[in-house]
C-alpha distance (Angstrom), angle and dihedral (degrees) to the residues before:
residue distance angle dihedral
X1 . . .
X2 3.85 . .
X3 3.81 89.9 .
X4 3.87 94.4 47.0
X5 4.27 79.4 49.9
X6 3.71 92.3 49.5
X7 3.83 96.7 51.6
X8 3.86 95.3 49.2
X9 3.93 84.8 50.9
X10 3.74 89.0 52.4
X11 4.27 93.8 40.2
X12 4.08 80.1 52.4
X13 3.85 96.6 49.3
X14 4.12 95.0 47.2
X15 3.83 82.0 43.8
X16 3.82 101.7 54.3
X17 3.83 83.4 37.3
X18 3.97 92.0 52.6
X19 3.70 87.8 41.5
X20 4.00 87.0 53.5
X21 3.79 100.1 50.2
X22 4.14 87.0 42.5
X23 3.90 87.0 56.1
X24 3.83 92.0 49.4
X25 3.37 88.9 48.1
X26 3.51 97.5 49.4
X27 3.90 85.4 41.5
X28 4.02 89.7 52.9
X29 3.91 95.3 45.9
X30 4.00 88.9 48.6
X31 3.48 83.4 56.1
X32 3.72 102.0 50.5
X33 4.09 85.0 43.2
X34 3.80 91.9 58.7
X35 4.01 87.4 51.7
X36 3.43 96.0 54.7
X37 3.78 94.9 43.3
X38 3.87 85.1 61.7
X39 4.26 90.9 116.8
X40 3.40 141.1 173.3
X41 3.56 149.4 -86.4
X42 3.76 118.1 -118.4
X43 3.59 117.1 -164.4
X44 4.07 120.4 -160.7
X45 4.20 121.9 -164.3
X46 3.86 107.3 -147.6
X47 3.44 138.9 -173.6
X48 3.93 141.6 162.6
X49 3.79 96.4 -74.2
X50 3.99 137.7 103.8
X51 4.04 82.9 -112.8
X52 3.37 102.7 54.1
X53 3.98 82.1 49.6
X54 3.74 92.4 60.5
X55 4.17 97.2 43.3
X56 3.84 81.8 56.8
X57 4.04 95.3 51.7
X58 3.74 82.8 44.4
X59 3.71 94.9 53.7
X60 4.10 92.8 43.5
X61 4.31 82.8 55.4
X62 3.37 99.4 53.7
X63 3.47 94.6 50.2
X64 3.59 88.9 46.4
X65 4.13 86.8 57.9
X66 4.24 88.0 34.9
X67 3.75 94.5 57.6
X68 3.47 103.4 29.2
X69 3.74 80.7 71.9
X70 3.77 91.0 61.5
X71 3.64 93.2 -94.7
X72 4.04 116.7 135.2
X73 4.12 100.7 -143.3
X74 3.98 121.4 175.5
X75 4.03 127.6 -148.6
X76 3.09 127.7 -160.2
X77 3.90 121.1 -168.2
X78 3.93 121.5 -144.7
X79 3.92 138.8 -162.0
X80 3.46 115.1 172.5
X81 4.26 115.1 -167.7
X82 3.73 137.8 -177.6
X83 3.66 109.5 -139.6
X84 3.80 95.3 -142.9
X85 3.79 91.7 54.9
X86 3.70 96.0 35.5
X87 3.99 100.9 57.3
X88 4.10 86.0 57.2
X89 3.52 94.4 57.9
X90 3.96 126.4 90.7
X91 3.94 107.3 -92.3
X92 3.86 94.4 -112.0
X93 4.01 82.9 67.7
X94 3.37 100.2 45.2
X95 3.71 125.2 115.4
X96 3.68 92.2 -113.1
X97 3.57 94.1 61.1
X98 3.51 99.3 40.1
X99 3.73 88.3 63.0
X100 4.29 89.3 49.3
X101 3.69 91.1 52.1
X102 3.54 89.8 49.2
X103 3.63 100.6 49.3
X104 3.52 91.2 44.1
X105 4.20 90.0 54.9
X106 4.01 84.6 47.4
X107 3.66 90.0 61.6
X108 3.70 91.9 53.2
X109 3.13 99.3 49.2
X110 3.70 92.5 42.5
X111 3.65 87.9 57.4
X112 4.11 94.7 47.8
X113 3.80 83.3 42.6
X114 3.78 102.9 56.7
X115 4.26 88.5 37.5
X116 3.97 87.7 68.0
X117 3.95 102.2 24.7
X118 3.93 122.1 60.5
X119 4.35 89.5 -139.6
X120 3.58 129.7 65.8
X121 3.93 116.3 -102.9
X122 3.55 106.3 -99.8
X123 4.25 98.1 -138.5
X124 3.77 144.5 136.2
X125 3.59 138.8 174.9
X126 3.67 120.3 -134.5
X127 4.09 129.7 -160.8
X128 3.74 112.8 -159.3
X129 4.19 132.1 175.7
X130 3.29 129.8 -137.8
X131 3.38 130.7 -128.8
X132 3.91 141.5 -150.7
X133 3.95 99.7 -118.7
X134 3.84 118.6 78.9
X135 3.78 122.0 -124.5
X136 4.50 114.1 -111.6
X137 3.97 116.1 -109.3
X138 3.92 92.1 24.8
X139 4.10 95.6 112.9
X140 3.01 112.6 129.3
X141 4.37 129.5 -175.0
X142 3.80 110.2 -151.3
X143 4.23 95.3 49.0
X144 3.80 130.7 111.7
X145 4.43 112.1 -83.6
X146 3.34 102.2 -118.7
X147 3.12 102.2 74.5
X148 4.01 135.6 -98.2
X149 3.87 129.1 -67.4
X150 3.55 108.5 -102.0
X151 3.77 91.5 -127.3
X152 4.02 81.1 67.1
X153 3.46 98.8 72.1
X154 4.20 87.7 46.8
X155 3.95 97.7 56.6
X156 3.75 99.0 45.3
X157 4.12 87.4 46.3
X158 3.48 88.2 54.7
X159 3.85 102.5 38.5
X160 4.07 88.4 40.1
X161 3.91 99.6 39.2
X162 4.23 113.5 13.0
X163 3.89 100.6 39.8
X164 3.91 96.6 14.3
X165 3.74 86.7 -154.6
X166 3.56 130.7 -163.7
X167 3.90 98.1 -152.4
X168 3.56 128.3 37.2
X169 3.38 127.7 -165.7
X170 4.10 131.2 -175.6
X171 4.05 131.3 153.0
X172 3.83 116.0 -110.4
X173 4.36 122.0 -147.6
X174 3.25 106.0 -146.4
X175 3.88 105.9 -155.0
X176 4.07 86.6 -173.0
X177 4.12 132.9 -27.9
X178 3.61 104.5 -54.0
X179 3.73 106.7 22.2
X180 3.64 129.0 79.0
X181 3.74 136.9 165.6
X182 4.01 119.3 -45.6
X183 4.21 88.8 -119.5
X184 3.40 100.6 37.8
X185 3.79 86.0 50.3
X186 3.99 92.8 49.2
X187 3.46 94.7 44.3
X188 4.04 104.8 45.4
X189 3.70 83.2 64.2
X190 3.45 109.8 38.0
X191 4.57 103.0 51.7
X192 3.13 122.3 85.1
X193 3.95 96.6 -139.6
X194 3.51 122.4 94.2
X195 3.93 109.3 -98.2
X196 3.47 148.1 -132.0
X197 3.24 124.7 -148.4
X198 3.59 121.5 -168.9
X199 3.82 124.4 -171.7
X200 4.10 117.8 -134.9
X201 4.20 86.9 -144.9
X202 3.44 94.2 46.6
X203 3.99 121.1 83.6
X204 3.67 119.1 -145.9
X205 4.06 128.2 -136.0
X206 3.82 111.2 -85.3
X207 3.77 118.8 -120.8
X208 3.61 101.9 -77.5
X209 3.44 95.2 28.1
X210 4.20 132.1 116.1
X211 3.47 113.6 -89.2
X212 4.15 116.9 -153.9
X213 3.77 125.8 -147.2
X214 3.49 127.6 -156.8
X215 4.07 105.3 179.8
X216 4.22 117.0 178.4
X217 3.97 112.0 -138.2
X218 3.27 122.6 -164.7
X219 3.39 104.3 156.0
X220 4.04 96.8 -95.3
X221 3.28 123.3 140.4
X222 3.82 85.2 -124.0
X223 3.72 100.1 49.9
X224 4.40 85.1 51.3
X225 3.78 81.3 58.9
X226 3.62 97.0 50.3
X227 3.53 98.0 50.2
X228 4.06 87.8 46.1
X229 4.27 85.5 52.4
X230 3.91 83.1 54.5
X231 3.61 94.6 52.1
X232 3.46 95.5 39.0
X233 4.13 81.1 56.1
X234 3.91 101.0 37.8
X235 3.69 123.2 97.3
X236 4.04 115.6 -124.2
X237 4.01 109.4 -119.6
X238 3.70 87.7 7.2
X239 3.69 113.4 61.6
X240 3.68 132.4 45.3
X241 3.73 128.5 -149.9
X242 3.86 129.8 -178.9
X243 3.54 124.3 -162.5
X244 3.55 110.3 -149.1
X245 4.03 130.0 -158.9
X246 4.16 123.3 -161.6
X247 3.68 133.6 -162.5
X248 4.01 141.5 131.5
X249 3.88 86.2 -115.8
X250 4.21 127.7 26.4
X251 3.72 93.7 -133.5
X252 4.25 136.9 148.5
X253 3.75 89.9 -57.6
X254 3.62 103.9 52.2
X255 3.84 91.1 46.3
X256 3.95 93.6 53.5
X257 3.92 77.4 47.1
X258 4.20 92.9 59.0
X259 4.22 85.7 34.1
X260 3.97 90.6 59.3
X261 4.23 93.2 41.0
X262 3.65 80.7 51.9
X263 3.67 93.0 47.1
X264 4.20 91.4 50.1
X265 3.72 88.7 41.7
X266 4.30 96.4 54.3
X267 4.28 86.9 41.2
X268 4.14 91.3 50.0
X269 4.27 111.2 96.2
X270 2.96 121.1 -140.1
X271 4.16 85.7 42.5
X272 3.73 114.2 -128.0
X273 3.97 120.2 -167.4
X274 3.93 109.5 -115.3
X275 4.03 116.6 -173.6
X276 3.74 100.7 -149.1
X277 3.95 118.5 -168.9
X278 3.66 149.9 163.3
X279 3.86 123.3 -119.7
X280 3.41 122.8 -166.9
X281 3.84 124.8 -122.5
X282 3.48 104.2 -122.1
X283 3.89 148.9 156.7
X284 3.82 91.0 -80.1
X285 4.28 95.9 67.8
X286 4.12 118.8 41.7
X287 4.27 85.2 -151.4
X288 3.52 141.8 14.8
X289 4.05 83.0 -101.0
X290 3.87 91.5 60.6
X291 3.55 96.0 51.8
X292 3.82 97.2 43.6
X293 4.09 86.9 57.5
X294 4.06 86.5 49.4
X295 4.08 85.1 43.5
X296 4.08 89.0 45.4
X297 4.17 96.0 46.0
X298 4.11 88.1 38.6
X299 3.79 83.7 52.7
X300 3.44 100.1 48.0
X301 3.82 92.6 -121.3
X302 4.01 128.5 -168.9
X303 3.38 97.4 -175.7
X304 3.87 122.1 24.2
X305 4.33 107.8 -152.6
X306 3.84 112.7 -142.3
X307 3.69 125.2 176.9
X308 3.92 110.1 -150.6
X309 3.96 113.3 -144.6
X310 3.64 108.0 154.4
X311 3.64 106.8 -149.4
X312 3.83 88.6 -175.3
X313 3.56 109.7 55.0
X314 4.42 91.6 23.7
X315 3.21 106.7 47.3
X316 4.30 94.3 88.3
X317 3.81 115.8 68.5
X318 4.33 83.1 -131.0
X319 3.56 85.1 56.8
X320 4.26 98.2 56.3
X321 3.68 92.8 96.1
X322 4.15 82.1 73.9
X323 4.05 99.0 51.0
X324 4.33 81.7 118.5
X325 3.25 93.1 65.6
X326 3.81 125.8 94.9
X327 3.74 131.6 -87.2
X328 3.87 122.1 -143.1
X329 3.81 96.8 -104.8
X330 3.51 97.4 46.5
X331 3.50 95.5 45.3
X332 3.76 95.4 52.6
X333 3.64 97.5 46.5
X334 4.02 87.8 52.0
X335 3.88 93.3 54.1
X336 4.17 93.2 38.3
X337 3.30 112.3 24.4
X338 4.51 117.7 100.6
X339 3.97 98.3 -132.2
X340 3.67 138.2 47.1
X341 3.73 127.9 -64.4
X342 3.48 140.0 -137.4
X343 3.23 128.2 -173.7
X344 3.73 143.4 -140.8
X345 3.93 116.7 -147.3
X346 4.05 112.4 -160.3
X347 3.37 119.3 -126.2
X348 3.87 132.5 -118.7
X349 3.81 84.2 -130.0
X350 4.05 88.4 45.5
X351 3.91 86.4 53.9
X352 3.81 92.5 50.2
X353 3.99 96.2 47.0
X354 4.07 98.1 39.4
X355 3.89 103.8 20.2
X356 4.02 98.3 -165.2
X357 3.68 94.0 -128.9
X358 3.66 95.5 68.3
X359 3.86 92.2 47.5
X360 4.04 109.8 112.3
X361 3.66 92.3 -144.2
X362 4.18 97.0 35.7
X363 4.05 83.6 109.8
X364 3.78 97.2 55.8
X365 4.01 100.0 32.8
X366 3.83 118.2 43.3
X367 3.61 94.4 171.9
């Protein structure tokens, strides 16, 4: 009897002390879960047209695909007016309403949101005016004379300052290849976020639909991060995303290139296929830009990945203060490429680590 006694005592002890180490366990994984639902803030520029319509739907699905992953990401929706132009136009374009129509398509999606997700949406709509005075360190070199849209100055203060986001996301009209709207223009180039761009001719993948990838590597620490942002986006057995490398001649670089997207690729959870490859630089593309627009419309792209490092205007310490701004590559393949952009902002941290002018191949591939 005193044996059977002293065995349940010792079944009890290795239970309470199995019970202890599952609870710290459980205790230490909670932790790491609440670090890695740390997310981010997505900011979206409206205004009264189709576009601005679809760069909102766009925003709702990636947040849809960001959170259903566990992730806890915020939006934020914008509309920035100037009084004096605002009181001419009709009513159904006038700030006021802007901000109805948007609060209204907040609660829908709120609704649709909470129906699939087991946490609230995290989402507000603000309504901001613009003034007449322009905001200091704004300058920018590749923009319009003329001068900048006052509403300009009021988007990138709130995107940069008020909702420090780390996405931004606005519709572009494109008049013809090349040229797009005066404030899109401005403001692509001067926040600091990583953008969006969405194009108002260009129809995005429904819901359910497959989603294509085109990401730019060059090796940057910047580009790395955009293709990680893309898997961190894409859908496993759903989406597909290429990772594409470009150079006259495939040599030791562009193979340590392919070894680190494989490296990124093997560490990501939930795994997501990426078809990395090397395209040559040939007589068919002026620029690495060109050819990853023919690579993106040969592809079938969606979304065409650009990191942004700006080799002209970054490549001085004096000149850090203008790391948001665009560099050549990404710039062209925004204004020419056929499918949607997104864009990879380099980091002041980035700068410091890699500057660009010590990069072997910074004078083939501006990405």
């Amino acid at each position: 009897m005193a044996h059977e006694a002293d065995e349940l005592l010792k079944s009890l002890k290795l239970t309470r002390e199995h019970l202890r180490e599952a609870g710290h366990l459980d205790s230490q994984k909670k932790k790491q879960e609440e670090q890695v639902l740390e997310g981010r803030k997505w900011c979206v520029f409206v205004d009264a047209s189709v576009v601005s319509q679809k760069t909102f739907d766009c925003a709702i699905s990636f947040l849809h695909i960001q959170n259903g992953k566990g992730w806890k990401d915020d939006l934020v929706t914008v509309h920035a007016y100037h009084p004096p132009e605002d009181s001419k136009k009709p009513v159904h374009l006038q700030g006021a309403h802007v901000l109805k129509t948007y609060e209204t398509q907040l609660i829908k999606a709120r609704r649709e949101y909470e129906h699939e997700m087991k946490h609230s949406l995290q989402a507000s709509v603000l309504l901001r005016t613009s003034g007449t005075g322009v905001i200091e360190g704004l300058d920018s070199t590749r923009t319009p004379a003329g001068g900048r849209h006052p509403n300009v100055d009021t988007l990138v203060e709130v995107a940069n300052n008020e909702v420090k986001a780390d996405w931004v996301l606005l519709g572009f009209h494109q008049s013809k290849e090349g040229q797009f709207g005066a404030t899109a223009d401005y403001v692509v180039k001067l926040v600091n976020a990583n953008v969006v761009c969405i194009k108002h001719w260009r129809p995005l993948p429904k819901k359910d639909e497959e989603m294509v990838f085109v990401v730019g590597v060059d090796g940057s620490q910047a580009a790395l991060r955009g293709l990680s942002e893309v898997l961190a986006i894409a859908r496993p057995g759903v989406d597909k995303v290429h990772a594409i490398v470009v150079s006259k001649h495939e040599g030791a670089k562009d193979r340590e290139t392919l070894d680190a997207v494989k490296a990124l690729v093997d560490a990501h959870t939930p795994p997501i296929p990426v078809e990395a490859a090397w395209r040559c630089l040939d007589k068919s593309a002026r620029n690495a830009a060109e050819l990853m627009c023919h690579v993106s419309e040969e592809l079938g792209a969606d979304f065409l990945v650009i990191a942004s490092r700006s080799t002209t205007n970054s490549s001085r310490p004096e000149h850090r203060e203008r790391l948001n701004e665009l560099g050549s590559t990404a710039l062209f393949c925004t204004m020419h490429s056929k499918c949607h952009n997104m864009i990879i902002k380099t980091t002041e941290t980035e700068f410091v680590s890699s500057p660009v002018t010590k990069s072997p191949v910074s004078k083939m591939r501006t990405y």
